[in-house]
Structure formats: structure tokens, C-alpha cells
N, C-alpha and C positions, 0 to 999 in steps of 0.2 A: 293820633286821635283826631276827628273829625271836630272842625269846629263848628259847634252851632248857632251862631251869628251868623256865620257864613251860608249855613245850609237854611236858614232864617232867608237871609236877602238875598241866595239864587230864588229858590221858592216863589218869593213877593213877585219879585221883579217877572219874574218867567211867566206867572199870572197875569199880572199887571199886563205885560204885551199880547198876552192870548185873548184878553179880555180887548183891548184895543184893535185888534187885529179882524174882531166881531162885531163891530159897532158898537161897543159899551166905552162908553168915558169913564176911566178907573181913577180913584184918587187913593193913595195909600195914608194910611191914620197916622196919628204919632203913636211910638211906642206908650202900650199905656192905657190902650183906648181899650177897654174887654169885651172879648167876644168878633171884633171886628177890626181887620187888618190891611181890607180893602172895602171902599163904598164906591160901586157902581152903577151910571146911570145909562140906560138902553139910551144910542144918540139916532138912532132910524125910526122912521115908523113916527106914528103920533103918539106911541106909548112912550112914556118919560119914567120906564119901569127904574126904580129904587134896590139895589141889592146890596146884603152886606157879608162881608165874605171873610173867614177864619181859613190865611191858610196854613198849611202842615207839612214842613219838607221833611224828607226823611233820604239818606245816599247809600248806595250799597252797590258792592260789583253785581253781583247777583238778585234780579230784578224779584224773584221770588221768595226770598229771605226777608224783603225791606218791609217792614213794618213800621208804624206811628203811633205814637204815646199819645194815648185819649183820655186824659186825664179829669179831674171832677168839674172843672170848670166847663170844660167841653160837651160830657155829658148831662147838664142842665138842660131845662126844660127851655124850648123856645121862646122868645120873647115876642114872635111875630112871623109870619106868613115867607118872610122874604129871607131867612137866613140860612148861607148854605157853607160846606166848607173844601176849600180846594185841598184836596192832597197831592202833592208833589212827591215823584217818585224818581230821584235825583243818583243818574248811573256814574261809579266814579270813572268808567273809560268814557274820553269824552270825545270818541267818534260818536257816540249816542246819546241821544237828545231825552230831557227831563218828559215825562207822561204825567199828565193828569187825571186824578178822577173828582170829577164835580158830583157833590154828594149834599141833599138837605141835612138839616144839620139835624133833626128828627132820626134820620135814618144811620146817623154817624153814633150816637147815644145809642141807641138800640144793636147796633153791631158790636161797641166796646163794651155795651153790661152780657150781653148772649158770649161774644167771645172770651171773655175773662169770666164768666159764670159756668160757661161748659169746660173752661178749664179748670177751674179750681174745685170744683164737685163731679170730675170726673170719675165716677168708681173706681177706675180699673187704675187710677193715679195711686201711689203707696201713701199708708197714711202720713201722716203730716210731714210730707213733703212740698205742698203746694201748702202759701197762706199768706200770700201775697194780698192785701186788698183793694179794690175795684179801681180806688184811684191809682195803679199802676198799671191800668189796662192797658195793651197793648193789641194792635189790629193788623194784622198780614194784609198785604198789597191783594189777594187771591180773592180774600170777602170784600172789595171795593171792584171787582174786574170788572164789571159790568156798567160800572160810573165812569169809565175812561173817555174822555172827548167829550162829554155830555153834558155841553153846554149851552144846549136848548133847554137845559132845566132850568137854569135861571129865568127863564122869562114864564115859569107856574110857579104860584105859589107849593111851599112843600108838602102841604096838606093834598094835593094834588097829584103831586111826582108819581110815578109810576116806583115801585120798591123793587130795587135792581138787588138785595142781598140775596147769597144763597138757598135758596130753596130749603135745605137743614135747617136754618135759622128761625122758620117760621113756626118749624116747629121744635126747635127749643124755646122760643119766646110762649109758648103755652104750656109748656113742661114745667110743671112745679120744682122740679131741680134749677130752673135756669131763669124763666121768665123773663119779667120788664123791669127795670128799676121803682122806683116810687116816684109817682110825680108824670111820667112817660103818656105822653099825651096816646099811646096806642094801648095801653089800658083800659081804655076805655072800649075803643072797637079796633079789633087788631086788622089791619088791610090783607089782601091777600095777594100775592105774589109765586 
């Protein structure tokens, strides 16, 4: 069994260096701090940008099986402009090196309610087989592919980001089986992507 303490602090750390290796001064929080795991500061440039960052390892041999548990705290509504969340995609052969995807944290909430909401009110699922609820959302590496390296997003606010989810998603988020969570700041005007 995989420990996750450990798959916690490759994760941090792995960020942590990616994040320093960009010009950003990263400081990692104490356990404890919600929402934010890493706080960093852009050190180039006259901008003195502020970023706070939830990140999410996940290991697996098999790069397209690994999924992350997006649980209800996760999907909460933004607190502000700058919060985004790394997911760490942690291979157990370790000829190969951990991948990221930098993801607003807007766009993280809206893939775990779409993804666990076309699951679970799937038709063609037998009945009450699925009744799992949202807070055991889970999200495939495959609906993040597109947030891999992407970490010039840190430096726009997320309201901003360009929406790298799947194309499908955009339109289960306006499909009355699937929609937005409550509270989902894209309820209001849904971006389009």
C-alpha cells in the first residue's frame, strides 16, 4: 500500500523545485494551513506576483489510470483571484520523472462536480449501482492533460486562465443532469472553451 505522507511530500517538494527553477520564491505552509500548501512569490520582473497553491500527488505505474481525490474542501468556491492547484502525477517506475498539471483552482471544482456528476447519473449505469456522493469525487489525469507544464498560468489571475478542460465538459456543465455545483462562480456566465 502506498503511503500517503509520502506521496504528500514527493508532490510538495517536486513543486516546490519547479516553482524555484521559474523564478518564483516558494515557501511551503505548515500542515494545517486550508486550501494552501505552497505560497509563492514571482522573484523577476517588477511584479511581486503572490500565489497560493493546493498541491495533489497521486502514484501509479500506469500514467493514465492515476487519478486525485477532489474532495469538498477542494471544491469550494474561490477565495481570490490567485489560487491555483498543482497536481502531481507520481510514476512508481523511477526511471520517470513526476508531471504536472497547474490547474486554477475554479477549473479543479468544476471538473470534480462535471466528473463525478456524469458519473453518477449516467443512464446507461444499472440502477443503484453508483451512490457514491460528490465529496468522493475523483478526476482522471486525461481531464487535466491539457494543464500539464502550465505554469504561466500562475502569473493571470484564474478568472482570466484560458479553460484547458475537455471540450465534453462544457457541455455537461449546462446539461441539467450534470451542471455546476452551487456557489460555482461559472454559474453565473459559463466561459467557453
Amino acid at each position: 500500500m502506498v503511503d500517503t505522507k509520502q506521496t504528500k511530500t514527493i508532490g510538495e517538494h517536486h513543486v516546490a523545485a519547479e516553482l524555484a527553477r521559474r523564478g518564483w520564491a516558494p515557501a511551503m505552509t505548515r500542515d494545517g494551513l486550508e486550501r494552501t500548501d505552497i505560497l509563492a512569490v514571482m522573484t523577476e520582473g517588477s511584479d511581486r506576483r503572490l500565489v497560493e497553491i493546493q498541491v495533489k500527488g497521486a502514484r501509479g505505474a500506469k500514467m493514465d489510470s492515476i487519478s486525485w481525490p477532489i474532495g469538498p474542501k477542494s471544491q469550494a468556491p474561490s477565495l481570490h483571484g490567485r489560487e491555483y492547484f498543482v497536481l502531481v502525477a507520481i510514476p512508481t517506475d523511477l526511471s520517470q520523472h513526476p508531471r504536472c498539471f497547474v490547474v486554477p483552482r475554479i477549473h479543479v471544482a468544476a471538473a470534480a462536480w462535471i466528473s463525478h456528476m456524469d458519473w453518477l447519473t449516467d443512464p446507461l449505469a444499472p440502477a443503484g449501482k453508483r451512490n457514491a456522493s460528490v465529496e468522493r469525487a475523483r478526476v482522471l489525469l486525461g481531464v487535466f492533460a491539457s494543464y500539464e507544464d502550465r505554469w504561466d498560468l500562475l502569473e493571470i489571475d484564474q478568472s482570466y486562465a484560458p479553460v484547458l478542460l475537455p471540450p465534453a465538459y462544457r457541455n455537461l456543465a449546462l446539461d441539467e443532469r450534470v451542471g455546476l455545483p452551487t456557489g460555482h462562480e461559472w454559474r453565473r456566465v459559463i466561459p467557453t472553451w
